[in-house]
NUVOMI-317941 format. One record per residue (C-alpha): x, y, z; residue in three letters. Coordinates in steps of 0.25 Angstrom, whole numbers, plus 2048, in hexadecimal, padded with zeros to 3 digits. Example, Ala and Ser with C-alpha at 12.3 -4.5 7.8 and 13.67 -1.06 7.14 Angstrom:
2
8317EE81FALA8377FC81DSER
This chain:
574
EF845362CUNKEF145A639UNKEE245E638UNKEE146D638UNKED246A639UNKEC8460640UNKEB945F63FUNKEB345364AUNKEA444F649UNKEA145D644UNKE94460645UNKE8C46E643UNKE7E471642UNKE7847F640UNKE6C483649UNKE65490642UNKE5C498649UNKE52493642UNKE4F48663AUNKE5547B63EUNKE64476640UNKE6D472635UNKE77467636UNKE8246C62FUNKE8F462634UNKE8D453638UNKE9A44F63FUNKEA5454634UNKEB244D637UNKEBD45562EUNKECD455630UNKED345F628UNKEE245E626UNKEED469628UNKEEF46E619UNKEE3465614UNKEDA46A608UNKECE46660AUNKEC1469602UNKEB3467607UNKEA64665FFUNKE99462600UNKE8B4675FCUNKE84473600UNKE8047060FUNKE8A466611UNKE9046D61DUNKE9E471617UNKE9E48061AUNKE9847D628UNKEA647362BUNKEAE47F623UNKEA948762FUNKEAC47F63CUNKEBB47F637UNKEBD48D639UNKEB448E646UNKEA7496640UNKE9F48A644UNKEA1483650UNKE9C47464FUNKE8F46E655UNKE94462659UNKEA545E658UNKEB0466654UNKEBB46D64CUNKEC8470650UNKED2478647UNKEE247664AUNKEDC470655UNKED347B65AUNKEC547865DUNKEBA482655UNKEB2482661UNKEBC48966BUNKEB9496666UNKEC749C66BUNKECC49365FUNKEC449B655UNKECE4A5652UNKEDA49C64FUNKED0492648UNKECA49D63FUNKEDA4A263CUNKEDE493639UNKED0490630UNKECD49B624UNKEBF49A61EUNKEB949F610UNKEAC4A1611UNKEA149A606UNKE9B4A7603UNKEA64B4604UNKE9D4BF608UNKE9C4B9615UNKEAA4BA618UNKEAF4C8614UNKEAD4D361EUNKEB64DE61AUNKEB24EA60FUNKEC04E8608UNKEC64DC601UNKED44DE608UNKECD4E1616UNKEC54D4615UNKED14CC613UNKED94D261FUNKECE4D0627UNKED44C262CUNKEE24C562DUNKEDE4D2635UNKED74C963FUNKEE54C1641UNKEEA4CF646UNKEF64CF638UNKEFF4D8637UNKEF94E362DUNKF044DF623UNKF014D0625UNKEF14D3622UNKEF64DB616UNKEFF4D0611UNKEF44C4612UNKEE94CC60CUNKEF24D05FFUNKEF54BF5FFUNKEE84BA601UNKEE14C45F6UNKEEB4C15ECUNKEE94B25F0UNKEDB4B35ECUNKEDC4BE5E1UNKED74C95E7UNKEE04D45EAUNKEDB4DE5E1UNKECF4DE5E7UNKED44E15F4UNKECE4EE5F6UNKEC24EB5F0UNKEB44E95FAUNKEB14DA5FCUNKEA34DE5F9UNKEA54E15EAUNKEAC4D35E6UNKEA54C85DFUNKEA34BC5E9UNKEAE4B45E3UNKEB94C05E6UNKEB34C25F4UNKEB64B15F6UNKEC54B35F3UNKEC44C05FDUNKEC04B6606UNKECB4AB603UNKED44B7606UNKED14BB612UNKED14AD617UNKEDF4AC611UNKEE44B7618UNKEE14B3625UNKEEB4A561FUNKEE249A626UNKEE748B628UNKEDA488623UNKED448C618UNKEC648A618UNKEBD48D60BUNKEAF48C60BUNKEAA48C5FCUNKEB54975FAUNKEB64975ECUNKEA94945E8UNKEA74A45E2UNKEB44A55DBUNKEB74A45CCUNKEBD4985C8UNKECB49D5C8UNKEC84A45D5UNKEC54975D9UNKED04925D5UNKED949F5DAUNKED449D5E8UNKED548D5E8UNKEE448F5E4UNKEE54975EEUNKEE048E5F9UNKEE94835F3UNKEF448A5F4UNKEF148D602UNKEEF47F605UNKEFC4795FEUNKF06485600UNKF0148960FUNKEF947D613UNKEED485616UNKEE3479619UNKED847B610UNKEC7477613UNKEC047D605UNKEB047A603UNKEAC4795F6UNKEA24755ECUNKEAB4755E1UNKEB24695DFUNKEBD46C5D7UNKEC24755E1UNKEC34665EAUNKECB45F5E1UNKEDB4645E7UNKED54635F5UNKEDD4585FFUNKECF454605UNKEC1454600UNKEB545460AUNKEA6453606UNKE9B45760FUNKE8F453611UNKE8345761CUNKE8D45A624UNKE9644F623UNKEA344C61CUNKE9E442612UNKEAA43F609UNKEBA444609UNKEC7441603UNKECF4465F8UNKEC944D5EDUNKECD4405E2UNKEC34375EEUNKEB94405F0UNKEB54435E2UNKEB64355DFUNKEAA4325E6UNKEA04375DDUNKE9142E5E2UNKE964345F0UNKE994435EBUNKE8D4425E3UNKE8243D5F0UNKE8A44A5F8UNKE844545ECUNKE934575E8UNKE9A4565DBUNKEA84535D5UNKEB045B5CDUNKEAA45E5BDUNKEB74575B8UNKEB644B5C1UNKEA644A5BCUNKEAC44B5ADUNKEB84405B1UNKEAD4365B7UNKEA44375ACUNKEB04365A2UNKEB44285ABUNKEA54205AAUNKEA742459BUNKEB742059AUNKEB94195A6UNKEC941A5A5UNKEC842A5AAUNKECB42C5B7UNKEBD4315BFUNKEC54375CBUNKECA4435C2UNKEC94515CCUNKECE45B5C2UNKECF4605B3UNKEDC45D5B0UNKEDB44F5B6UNKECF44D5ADUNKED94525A1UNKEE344A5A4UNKEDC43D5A8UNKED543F598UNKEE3441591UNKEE8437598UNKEDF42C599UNKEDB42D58AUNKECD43258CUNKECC43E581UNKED4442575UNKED944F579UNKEDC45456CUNKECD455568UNKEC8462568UNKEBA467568UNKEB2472564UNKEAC47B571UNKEA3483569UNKE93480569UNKE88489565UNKE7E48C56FUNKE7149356BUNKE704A0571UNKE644AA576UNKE654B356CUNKE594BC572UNKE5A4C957CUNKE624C5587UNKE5A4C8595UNKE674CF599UNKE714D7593UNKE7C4DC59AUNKE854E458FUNKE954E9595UNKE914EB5A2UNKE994F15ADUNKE984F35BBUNKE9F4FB5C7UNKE9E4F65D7UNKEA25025E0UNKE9F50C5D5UNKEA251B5D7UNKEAC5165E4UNKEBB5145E4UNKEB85075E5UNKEB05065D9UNKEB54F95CFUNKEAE4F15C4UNKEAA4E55C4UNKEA34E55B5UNKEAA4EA5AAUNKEA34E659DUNKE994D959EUNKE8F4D6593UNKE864CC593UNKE784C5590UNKE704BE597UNKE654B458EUNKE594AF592UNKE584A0595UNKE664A0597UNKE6F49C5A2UNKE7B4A75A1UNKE884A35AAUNKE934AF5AFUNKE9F4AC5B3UNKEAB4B45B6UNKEB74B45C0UNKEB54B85CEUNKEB14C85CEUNKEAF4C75BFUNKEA34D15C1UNKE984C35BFUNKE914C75CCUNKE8E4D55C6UNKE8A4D35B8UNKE7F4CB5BEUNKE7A4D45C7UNKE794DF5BDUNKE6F4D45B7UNKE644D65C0UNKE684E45C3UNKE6E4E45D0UNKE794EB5C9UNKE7A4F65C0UNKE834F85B4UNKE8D5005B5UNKE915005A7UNKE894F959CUNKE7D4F359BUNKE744E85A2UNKE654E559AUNKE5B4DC5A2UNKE504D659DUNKE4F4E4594UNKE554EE59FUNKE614F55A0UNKE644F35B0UNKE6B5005B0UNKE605095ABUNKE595115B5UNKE4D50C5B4UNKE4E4FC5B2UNKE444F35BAUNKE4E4ED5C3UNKE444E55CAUNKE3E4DF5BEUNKE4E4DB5BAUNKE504D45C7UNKE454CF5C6UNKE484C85B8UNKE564C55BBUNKE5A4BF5C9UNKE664BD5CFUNKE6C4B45DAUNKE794B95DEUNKE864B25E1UNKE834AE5EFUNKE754AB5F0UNKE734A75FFUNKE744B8602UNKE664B95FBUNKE604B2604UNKE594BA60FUNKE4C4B6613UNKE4A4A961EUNKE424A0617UNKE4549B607UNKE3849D601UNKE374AC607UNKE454AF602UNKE414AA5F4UNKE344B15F5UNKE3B4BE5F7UNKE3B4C15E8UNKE2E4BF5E4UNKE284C55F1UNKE2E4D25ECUNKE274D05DFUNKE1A4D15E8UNKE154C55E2UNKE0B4BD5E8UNKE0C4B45F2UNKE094A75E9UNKE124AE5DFUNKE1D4AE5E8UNKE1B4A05EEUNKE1C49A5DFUNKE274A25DCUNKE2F49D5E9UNKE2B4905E5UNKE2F4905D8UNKE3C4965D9UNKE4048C5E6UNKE3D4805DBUNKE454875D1UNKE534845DBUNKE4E4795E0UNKE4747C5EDUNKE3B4775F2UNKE324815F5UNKE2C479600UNKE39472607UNKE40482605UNKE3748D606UNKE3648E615UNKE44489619UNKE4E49461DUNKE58499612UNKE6349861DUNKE6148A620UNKE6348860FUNKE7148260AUNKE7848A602UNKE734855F4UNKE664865FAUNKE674935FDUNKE6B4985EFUNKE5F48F5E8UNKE564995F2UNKE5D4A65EDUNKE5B4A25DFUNKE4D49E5E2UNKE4B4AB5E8UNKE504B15D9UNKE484A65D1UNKE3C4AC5D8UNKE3C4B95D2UNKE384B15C3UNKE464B75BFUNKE494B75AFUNKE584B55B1UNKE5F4AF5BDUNKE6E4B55C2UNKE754AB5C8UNKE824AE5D0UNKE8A4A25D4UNKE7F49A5D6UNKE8648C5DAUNKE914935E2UNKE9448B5EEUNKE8947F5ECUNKE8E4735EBUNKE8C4695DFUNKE7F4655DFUNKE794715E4UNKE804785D7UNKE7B46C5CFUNKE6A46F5D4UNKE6B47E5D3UNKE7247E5C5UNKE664745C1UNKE5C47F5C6UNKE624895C0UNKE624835B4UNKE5347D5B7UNKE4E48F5B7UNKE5748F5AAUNKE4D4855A4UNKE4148E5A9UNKE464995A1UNKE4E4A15ABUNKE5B4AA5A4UNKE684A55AEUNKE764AC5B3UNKE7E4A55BAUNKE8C4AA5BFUNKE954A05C4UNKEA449B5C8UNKE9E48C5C4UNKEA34895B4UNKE9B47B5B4UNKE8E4825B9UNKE8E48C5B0UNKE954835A4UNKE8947A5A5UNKE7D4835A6UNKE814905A0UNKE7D494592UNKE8749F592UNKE924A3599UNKE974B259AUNKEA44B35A1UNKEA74C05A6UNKEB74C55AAUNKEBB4D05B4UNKEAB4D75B1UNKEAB4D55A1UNKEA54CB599UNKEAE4C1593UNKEA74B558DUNKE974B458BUNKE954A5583UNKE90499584UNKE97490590UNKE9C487586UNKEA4493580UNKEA949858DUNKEAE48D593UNKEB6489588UNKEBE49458BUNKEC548E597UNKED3497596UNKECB4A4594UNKEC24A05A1UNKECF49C5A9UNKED44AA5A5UNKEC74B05AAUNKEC94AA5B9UNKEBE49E5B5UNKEBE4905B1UNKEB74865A9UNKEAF47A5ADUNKEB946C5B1UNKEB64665A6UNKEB5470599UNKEC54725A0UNKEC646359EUNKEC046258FUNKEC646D58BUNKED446858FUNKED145D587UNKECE46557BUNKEBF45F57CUNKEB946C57AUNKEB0471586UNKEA746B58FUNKE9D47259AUNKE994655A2UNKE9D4575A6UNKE9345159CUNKE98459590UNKEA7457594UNKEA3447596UNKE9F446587UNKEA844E57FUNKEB3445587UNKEAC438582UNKEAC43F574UNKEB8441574UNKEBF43557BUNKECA42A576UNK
C-alpha cells in the first residue's frame, strides 16, 4: 500500500520573541499508509500536535521534510492542494469557528472549493447529520457548549471530504456517546471511504481499533505497532507517563493473581468473555450494590432549587438552555456533574458564583439569593471560584506569578500578603514558586498552564472550587497529579465541583454525583448509586467506568476502580 504521507528527519523548533527556543521535533521519521488508522499519543509536551501540524502545511519543518501525495509542505504552491488533501480538527474549537451561524461555519470549506450552491447545501445537511447537529443549524456557534462547538468542527472538516483526516484531541469535550457518535463516524469514514485517519489522543480506549499505534516522546517516536503490541509494554508506557486502558489495568492485576487470564485484554467484552470462559468467576453470583454513606446533613453552602435560564432572551433567537435543575452543594465535599454534551452543565455552574442570573428559580450562596438586587457579588465570587472549561484563555498576564497575583492585587492586599498567597497557591498545584514564578505562562505546556489558572483561583482563599473539565486534553499522568492536588485542597477543608466527560475520575473522587439531562436534574446520589445505573446512563448519552461495565456484566455488583473490581473478583472466583 502507497504512503499518502512521509515525514524525514523532522525537526522543528520554535524561536519566540522572547525566552528561549524550544525544541519541539527531533528527526521524526513517519510513513503513513493510504487507508491507515493511525493513533498518536504521548504526554503533554511530547510534540504530537506540533507533527499533526506539518502534515497539513501550517508549519513548515526546521530541518527535513514532508511531502503529501508526493507534494512537499515547503513549496508553498502545494498549500492549497495539500490543505484539500489533509482536514485538521483542532484541540480546542473556538479556534477554528469563524462564522456567526452554525450552517455558515460548515460551508465555509466547501465555499473555498468554489461548489456548486447545491453541492455546499448537500454536504452541509451530511456532515451535520453525521455529527448530530442539524437542529442547531441556525443556531450562533457562540451559544454551544464546547463539546457541541467540537462536532461543528468535525462537520465542517467533513464537508470539505478530506483524504486525511487529521484530529487533534477532537473528541476530548464530548460526552461519552458523542464521543462515540463522532468516532463511528470517523470509522465509518475510514472503512467505507478509506479516508486515512491521524487522531491524537489521550484517551486510550479510543486506541484500541486503530491499525497502528505511535507513542511520542520529546519529540521522538519512542514506541509503535498494533494497539495489542503497544499496550503490552506496560514498564515502557509507564517510564513515557502514559497509561493503558482501565480494563487492561483490572485484566493484569486479575493475571499476577490467576495467572491463567490473559493480560493482553483491550476491551470490556474481551475481559467478559476471557472470565466465562476461562473459569475465573461464577457468573450466577449476584451481589448487593447498595452501601450507606454518611451524609452532611447541615446547611448546604449552596442551594440551587428548579432553576431556569434563557441565552438570547427577549430576541428571536432566544432558547433555554436550563429548564428545572436543583441542587446542593455540602461543605467538605467533592460534588461531580455530569450530563451529555449541551446538557446545560456549563450554566448551572456559572449561576454558582453568579456569573449568571436565574431566570426562573432560585440559587442561595453562602446565604444570598444571587438574584436579589442587592446581593454582594463580589463577596460571592470571592467565596466560590470558578475555572472554566478551557483554562488556558484565563491566562493573560506575561509572567506566572503576576497572572496568579492578579486576584489578590485587586483585593489591595499588601504586598507580603500577595506574595504568600502566590506562593501558597502555586504549591497547592504543584508549582514551585521559585522554578515558576518568573517563567512566561506562554512558554508553559498545557497541563501547566491549567495548574496556573487554577492557582490563580486558589489564590483568592475560595470556600468552594468550580471545576469545568479539569483534566480535558492532559495526558495520563498529568490527570493523575492534578486529581491528587485537588484532592490534597479537599483535605484542607475546600467544598469541590467538578464537571466532567471522565467516569473513572469522577467515580473515584466523587462523594455525589448529580446528573443532569437536556437542563434538568435527573440523578443526585452517591456514585455508587449512580453508576449502578448503566442502562439509564447509556440512555442519557453517558457511560459508566470499564470495569463497573465489566462487574456488572458478571452480575458482581458494582465496582468504581481497578482496586475494588480486583477484589470482588477474587471473592467471588472458582
Amino acid at each position: 500500500m502507497s504512503s499518502i504521507i512521509q515525514v524525514r528527519n523532522l525537526h522543528h523548533t520554535y524561536t519566540p520573541e522572547q525566552g528561549e527556543p524550544v525544541v519541539a521535533l527531533r528527526g521524526v521519521d513517519l510513513d503513513v499508509a493510504e487507508g491507515e488508522y493511525v493513533v498518536i499519543l504521548g504526554h503533554n509536551g511530547s510534540g504530537k500536535s506540533t507533527l499533526a501540524r506539518h502534515l497539513n502545511a501550517l508549519l513548515l519543518p526546521t530541518q527535513g521534510e514532508v511531502l503529501v501525495e508526493g507534494l512537499s509542505t515547503q513549496t508553498k504552491s502545494h498549500w492549497r492542494e495539500i490543505r484539500t488533501a489533509v482536514g485538521m480538527v483542532f484541540q480546542t474549537p473556538d479556534n477554528q469557528i469563524i462564522a456567526t451561524i452554525v450552517e455558515e461555519d460548515v460551508a465555509f470549506g466547501p465555499e473555498n472549493l468554489r461548489l456548486p450552491r447545491e453541492e455546499i447545501i448537500a454536504r452541509v445537511d451530511a456532515s451535520l447529520a453525521q455529527v448530530n447537529m442539524l437542529p442547531y443549524r441556525h443556531r450562533p456557534p457562540h451559544q454551544l457548549s464546547g463539546g457541541q462547538k467540537q462536532r461543528i468542527c468535525i462537520a465542517g472538516v467533513l464537508a470539505m471530504r478530506p483524504r486525511v483526516l487529521v484530529l487533534d484531541e477532537a473528541t476530548a469535550m464530548l460526552d461519552p456517546q458523542g464521543r462515540q457518535e463522532v468516532l463511528e463516524v470517523v470509522r465509518r469514514l475510514h472503512r467505507e471511504q478509506g479516508t486515512t485517519v491521524i487522531a491524537i489522543t489521550h484517551l486510550m480506549d479510543e486506541a484500541i481499533e486503530a491499525d497502528r499505534v505511535i507513542v511520542m516522546d520529546e519529540g521522538r517516536i519512542a514506541l509503535q505497532g498494533t494497539p495489542r503490541e503497544v499496550f503490552a509494554q506496560s514498564d515502557a508506557l509507564d517510564a513515557l507517563h502514559m497509561a493503558v486502558p482501565q480494563i487492561t489495568q483490572l485484566a493484569r492485576a486479575l493475571h499476577r493473581r490467576q495467572p491463567g487470564f490473559p493480560q493482553d485484554v483491550l476491551t470490556v467484552d474481551e475481559f467478559v468473555a476471557a472470565a466465562m470462559v476461562d473459569g475465573i468467576v461464577d457468573v450466577d453470583v449476584d451481589v448487593d450494590v447498595n452501601v450507606n454513606v454518611d451524609v452532611d446533613d447541615s446547611a448546604p453552602l449552596i442551594n440551587v432549587k428548579n432553576l431556569s435560564h434563557d441565552y438570547m432572551r427577549g430576541t428571536p433567537m432566544q432558547h433555554r438552555a436550563v429548564h428545572d435543575v436543583s441542587l446542593d452543594v455540602r461543605a467538605g465535599e467533592i460534588l461531580g456533574l455530569i450530563g451529555h454534551t449541551g446538557s446545560g452543565k456549563s450554566t448551572v455552574i456559572q449561576h454558582l458564583n453568579a456569573l449568571l442570573r436565574p431566570h426562573g428559580g432560585e440559587v442561595i450562596v453562602l446565604g444570598q439569593n444571587t438574584a436579589a438586587p442587592n446581593v454582594d457579588v463580589k463577596a460571592i465570587r470571592r467565596s466560590v471560584g470558578l475555572v472554566f472549561q478551557f483554562p488556558e484563555a484565563q491566562l493573560f498576564e506575561q509572567f506566572v506569578g503576576d497572572d496568579i497575583a492578579y486576584g489578590p492585587r485587586n483585593l489591595k492586599l499588601s504586598r507580603e500578603e500577595i506574595r504568600a498567597r502566590v506562593r501558597d497557591a502555586m504549591e497547592a498545584v504543584g508549582l514551585g514558586f521559585d522554578a515558576f514564578k518568573d517563567r512566561q505562562t506562554f512558554q508553559l505546556s498545557g497541563g501547566q498552564m491549567r495548574r496556573v489558572a487554577i492557582a490563580g483561583v486558589l489564590a483568592l482563599q475560595p470556600q468552594v472550587l468550580v471545576l469545568d473539565e479539569p483534566t480535558a486534553g492532559l495526558d495520563p499522568e498529568a490527570r493523575e497529579q492534578l486529581f491528587a492536588q485537588i484532592l490534597g485542597l479537599r483535605e484542607k477543608g475546600m467544598t469541590l465541583v467538578i464537571v466532567s466527560h471522565n467516569m473513572e475520575e469522577l467515580a473515584r473522587v466523587c462523594d455525589r454525583v448529580c446528573v443532569i439531562a437536556e437542563g434538568r436534574t435527573v440523578m443526585l446520589d452517591t456514585p455508587r448509586k449512580v453508576f449502578s445505573q448503566v442502562d439509564r446512563l447509556r440512555e442519557l448519552g453517558l457511560n459508566v467506568p470499564p470495569v463497573t461495565d465489566a462487574l456488572q456484566r458478571l452480575n458482581l455488583g458494582t465496582a468504581l476502580t481497578v482496586e475494588e473490581a480486583l477484589e470482588k473478583l477474587m471473592r467471588h472466583a472458582k
